[in-house]
C-alpha positions in Angstrom: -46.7 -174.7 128.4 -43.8 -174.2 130.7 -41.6 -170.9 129.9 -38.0 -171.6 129.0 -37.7 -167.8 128.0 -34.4 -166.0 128.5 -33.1 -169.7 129.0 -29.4 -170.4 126.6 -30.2 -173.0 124.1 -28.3 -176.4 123.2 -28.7 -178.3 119.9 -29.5 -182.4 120.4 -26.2 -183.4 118.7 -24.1 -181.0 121.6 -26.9 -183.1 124.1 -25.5 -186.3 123.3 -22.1 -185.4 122.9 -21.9 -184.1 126.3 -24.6 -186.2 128.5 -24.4 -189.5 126.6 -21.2 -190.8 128.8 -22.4 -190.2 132.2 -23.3 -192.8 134.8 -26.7 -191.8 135.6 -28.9 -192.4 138.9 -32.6 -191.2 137.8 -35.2 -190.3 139.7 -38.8 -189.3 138.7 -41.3 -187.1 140.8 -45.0 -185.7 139.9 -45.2 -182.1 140.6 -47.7 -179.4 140.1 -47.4 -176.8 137.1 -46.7 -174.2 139.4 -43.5 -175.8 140.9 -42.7 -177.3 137.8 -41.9 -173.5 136.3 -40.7 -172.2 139.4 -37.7 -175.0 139.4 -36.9 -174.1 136.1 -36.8 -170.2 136.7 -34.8 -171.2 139.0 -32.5 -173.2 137.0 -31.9 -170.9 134.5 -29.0 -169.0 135.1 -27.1 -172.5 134.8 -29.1 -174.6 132.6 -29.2 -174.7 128.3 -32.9 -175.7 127.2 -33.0 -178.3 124.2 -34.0 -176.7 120.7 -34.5 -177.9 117.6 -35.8 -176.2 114.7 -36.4 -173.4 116.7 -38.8 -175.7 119.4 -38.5 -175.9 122.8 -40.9 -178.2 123.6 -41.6 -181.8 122.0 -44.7 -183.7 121.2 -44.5 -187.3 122.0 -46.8 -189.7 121.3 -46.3 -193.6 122.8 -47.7 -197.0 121.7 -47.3 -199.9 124.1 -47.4 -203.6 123.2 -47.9 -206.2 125.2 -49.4 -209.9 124.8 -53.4 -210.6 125.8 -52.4 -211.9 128.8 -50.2 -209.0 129.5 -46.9 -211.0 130.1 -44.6 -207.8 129.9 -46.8 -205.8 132.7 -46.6 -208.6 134.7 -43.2 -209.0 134.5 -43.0 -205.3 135.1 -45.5 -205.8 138.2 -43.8 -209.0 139.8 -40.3 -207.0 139.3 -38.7 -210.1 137.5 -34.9 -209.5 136.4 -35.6 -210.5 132.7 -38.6 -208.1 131.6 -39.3 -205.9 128.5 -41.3 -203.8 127.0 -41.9 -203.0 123.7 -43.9 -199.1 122.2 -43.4 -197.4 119.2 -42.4 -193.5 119.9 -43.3 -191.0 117.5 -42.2 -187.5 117.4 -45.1 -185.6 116.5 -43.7 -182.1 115.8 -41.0 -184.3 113.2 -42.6 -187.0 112.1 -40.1 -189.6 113.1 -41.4 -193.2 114.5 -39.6 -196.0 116.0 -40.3 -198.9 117.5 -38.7 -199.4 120.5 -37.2 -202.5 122.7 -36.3 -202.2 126.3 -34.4 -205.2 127.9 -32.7 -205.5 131.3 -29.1 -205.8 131.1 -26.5 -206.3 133.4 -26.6 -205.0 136.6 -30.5 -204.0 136.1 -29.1 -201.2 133.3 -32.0 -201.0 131.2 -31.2 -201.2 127.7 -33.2 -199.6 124.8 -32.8 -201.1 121.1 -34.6 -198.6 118.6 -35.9 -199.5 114.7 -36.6 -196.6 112.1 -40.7 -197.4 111.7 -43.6 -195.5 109.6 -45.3 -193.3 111.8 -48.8 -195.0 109.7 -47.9 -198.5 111.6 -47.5 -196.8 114.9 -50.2 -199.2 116.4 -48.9 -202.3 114.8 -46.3 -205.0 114.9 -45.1 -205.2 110.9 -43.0 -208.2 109.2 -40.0 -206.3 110.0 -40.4 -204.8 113.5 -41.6 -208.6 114.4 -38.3 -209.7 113.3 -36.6 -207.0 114.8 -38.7 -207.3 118.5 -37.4 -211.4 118.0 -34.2 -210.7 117.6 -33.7 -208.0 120.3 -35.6 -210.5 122.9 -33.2 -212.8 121.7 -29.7 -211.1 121.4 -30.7 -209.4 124.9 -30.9 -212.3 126.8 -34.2 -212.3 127.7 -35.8 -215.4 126.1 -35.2 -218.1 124.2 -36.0 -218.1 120.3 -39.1 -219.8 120.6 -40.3 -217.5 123.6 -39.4 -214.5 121.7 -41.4 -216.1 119.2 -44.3 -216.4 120.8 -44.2 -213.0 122.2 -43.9 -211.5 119.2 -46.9 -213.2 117.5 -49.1 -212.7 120.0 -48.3 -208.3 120.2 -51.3 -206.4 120.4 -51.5 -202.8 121.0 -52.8 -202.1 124.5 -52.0 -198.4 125.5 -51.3 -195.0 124.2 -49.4 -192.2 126.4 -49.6 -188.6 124.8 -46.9 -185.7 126.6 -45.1 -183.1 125.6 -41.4 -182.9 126.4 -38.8 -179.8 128.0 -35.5 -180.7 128.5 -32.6 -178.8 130.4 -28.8 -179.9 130.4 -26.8 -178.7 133.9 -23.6 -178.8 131.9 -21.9 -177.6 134.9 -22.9 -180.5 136.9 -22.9 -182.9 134.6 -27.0 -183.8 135.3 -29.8 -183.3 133.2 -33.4 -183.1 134.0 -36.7 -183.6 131.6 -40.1 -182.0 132.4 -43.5 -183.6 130.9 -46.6 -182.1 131.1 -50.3 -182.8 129.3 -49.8 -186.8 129.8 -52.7 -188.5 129.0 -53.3 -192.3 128.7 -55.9 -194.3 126.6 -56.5 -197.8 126.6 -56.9 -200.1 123.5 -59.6 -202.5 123.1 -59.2 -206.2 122.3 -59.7 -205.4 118.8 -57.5 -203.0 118.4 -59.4 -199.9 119.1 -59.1 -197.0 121.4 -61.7 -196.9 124.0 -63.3 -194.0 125.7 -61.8 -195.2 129.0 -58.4 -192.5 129.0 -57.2 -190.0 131.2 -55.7 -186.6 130.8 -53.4 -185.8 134.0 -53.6 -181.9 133.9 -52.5 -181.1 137.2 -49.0 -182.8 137.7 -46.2 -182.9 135.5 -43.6 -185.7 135.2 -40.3 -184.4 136.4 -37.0 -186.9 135.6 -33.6 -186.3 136.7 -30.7 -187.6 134.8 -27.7 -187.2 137.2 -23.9 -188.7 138.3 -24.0 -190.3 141.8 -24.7 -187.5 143.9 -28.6 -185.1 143.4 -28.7 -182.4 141.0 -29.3 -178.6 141.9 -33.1 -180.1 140.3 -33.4 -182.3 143.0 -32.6 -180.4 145.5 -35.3 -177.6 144.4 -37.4 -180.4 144.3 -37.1 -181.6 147.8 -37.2 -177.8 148.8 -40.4 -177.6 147.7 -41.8 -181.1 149.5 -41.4 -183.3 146.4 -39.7 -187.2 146.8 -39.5 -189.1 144.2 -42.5 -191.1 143.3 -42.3 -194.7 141.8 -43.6 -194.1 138.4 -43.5 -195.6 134.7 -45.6 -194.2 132.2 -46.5 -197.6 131.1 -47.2 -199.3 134.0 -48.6 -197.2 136.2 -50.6 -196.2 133.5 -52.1 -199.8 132.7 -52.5 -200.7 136.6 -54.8 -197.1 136.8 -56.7 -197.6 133.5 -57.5 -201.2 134.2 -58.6 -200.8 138.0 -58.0 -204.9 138.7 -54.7 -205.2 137.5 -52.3 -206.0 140.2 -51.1 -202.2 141.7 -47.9 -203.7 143.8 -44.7 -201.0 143.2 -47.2 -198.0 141.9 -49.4 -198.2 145.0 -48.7 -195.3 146.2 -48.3 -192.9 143.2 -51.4 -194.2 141.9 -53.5 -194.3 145.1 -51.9 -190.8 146.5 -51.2 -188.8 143.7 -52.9 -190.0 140.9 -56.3 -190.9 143.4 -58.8 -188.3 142.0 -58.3 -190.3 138.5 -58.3 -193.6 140.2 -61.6 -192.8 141.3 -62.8 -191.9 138.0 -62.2 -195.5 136.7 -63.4 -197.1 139.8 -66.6 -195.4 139.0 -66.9 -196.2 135.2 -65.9 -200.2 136.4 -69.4 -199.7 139.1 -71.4 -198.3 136.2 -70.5 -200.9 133.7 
């Protein structure tokens, strides 16, 4: 658990209020624990940690839909303008659930849709959130009614992500930066299932700055240190490590460099299969 200690606090409602209007360049990076904390010690004197209900840090748990033939990773993979991807996010330490639709917008701005869900249908699609992925498909641009259709009918859950969440807001320059750490990923059968095919990334953490035009003070400790961003999505690179044959193309490199001892690891399940 990182150490946010001696760090000034800011509630989620001052968060949004102040970080909600920026334009935002982000960039993500995987960095050990022990640079993780030593960026945010160093932060500190000019940083306000999220809290809530006394927490620092957050629990998140993910479920990612996709169709059998895995039309939204391959979007994802191919880099096609009109992509999605749909999860349900459930705050564990709250008990809040949504389900969740991302569409491109304009200008590649990725736009995120959210729908109040029950944290017991977390890894399903119900009557409503089907009507509600439809019409977000729809509404968005991405499809056409019958395509959103189809995609919705044919939702299965694929992939779990587990994390836990610290977030610091650089009010004085107007950036904001997230660090994740115990991500794990777990595949789901074609019946529905979890299988005993996941992977618990101890050793990095996911590190996400949320800044104007120009780096953060985060970034630059970052590339200090050694660290460039890496080219990472949680569901993506997730599915193209898990699965071994699925098509690698813009995670490459993360997946083959910094995620390669676990790349290994499936690799050698896949042999002994």
């Amino acid at each position: 658990m990182l150490n946010t200690n001696g760090i000034n606090t800011i509630t989620l409602t001052e968060l949004n209020s102040e970080a909600s209007l920026l334009t935002r360049m982000d960039r993500k990076y995987l960095v050990p624990p022990g640079d993780t904390q030593h960026v945010i010690s160093h932060l500190a004197p000019r940083a306000r940690v999220l809290q809530i209900d006394g927490l620092r840090h957050f629990r998140y748990a993910s479920t990612y839909f996709d169709t059998p033939g895995l039309e939204a990773f391959m979007l994802t993979a191919r880099k096609r303008r009109r992509r999605y991807k749909i999860r349900t996010r459930t705050y564990l330490d709250s008990g809040l659930c949504f389900l969740e639709v991302k569409t491109n917008g304009s200008r590649e701005a990725t736009v995120k849709d959210r729908f109040k869900y029950d944290p017991d249908d977390a890894d399903r699609i119900t009557p409503d959130g089907h009507l509600f992925v439809i019409e977000r498909l729809v509404e968005s641009g991405t499809c056409t009614p019958d395509e959103a259709r189809t995609i919705a009918d044919a939702l299965v859950p694929v992939m779990d992500s587990t994390y836990s969440r610290t977030t610091l807001h650089l009010p004085h320059d107007e950036a904001r930066a997230t660090f994740d750490t115990q991500l794990t990923w777990d595949l789901f059968g074609p019946d529905g299932k979890r299988l005993e095919r996941g992977v618990s990334v101890g050793h990095l953490n996911v590190v996400e700055t949320k800044n104007p035009s120009t780096a953060s003070p985060t970034d630059r400790l970052l590339w200090h240190q050694g660290h460039r961003p890496a080219r990472i999505s949680k569901y993506a690179t997730g599915m193209a490590l898990l699965h071994g044959k699925l098509p690698t193309n813009r995670w490459n490199r993360t997946i083959k460099r910094n995620l390669g001892r676990y790349w290994r690891q499936v690799q050698s399940r896949q042999l002994a299969a």
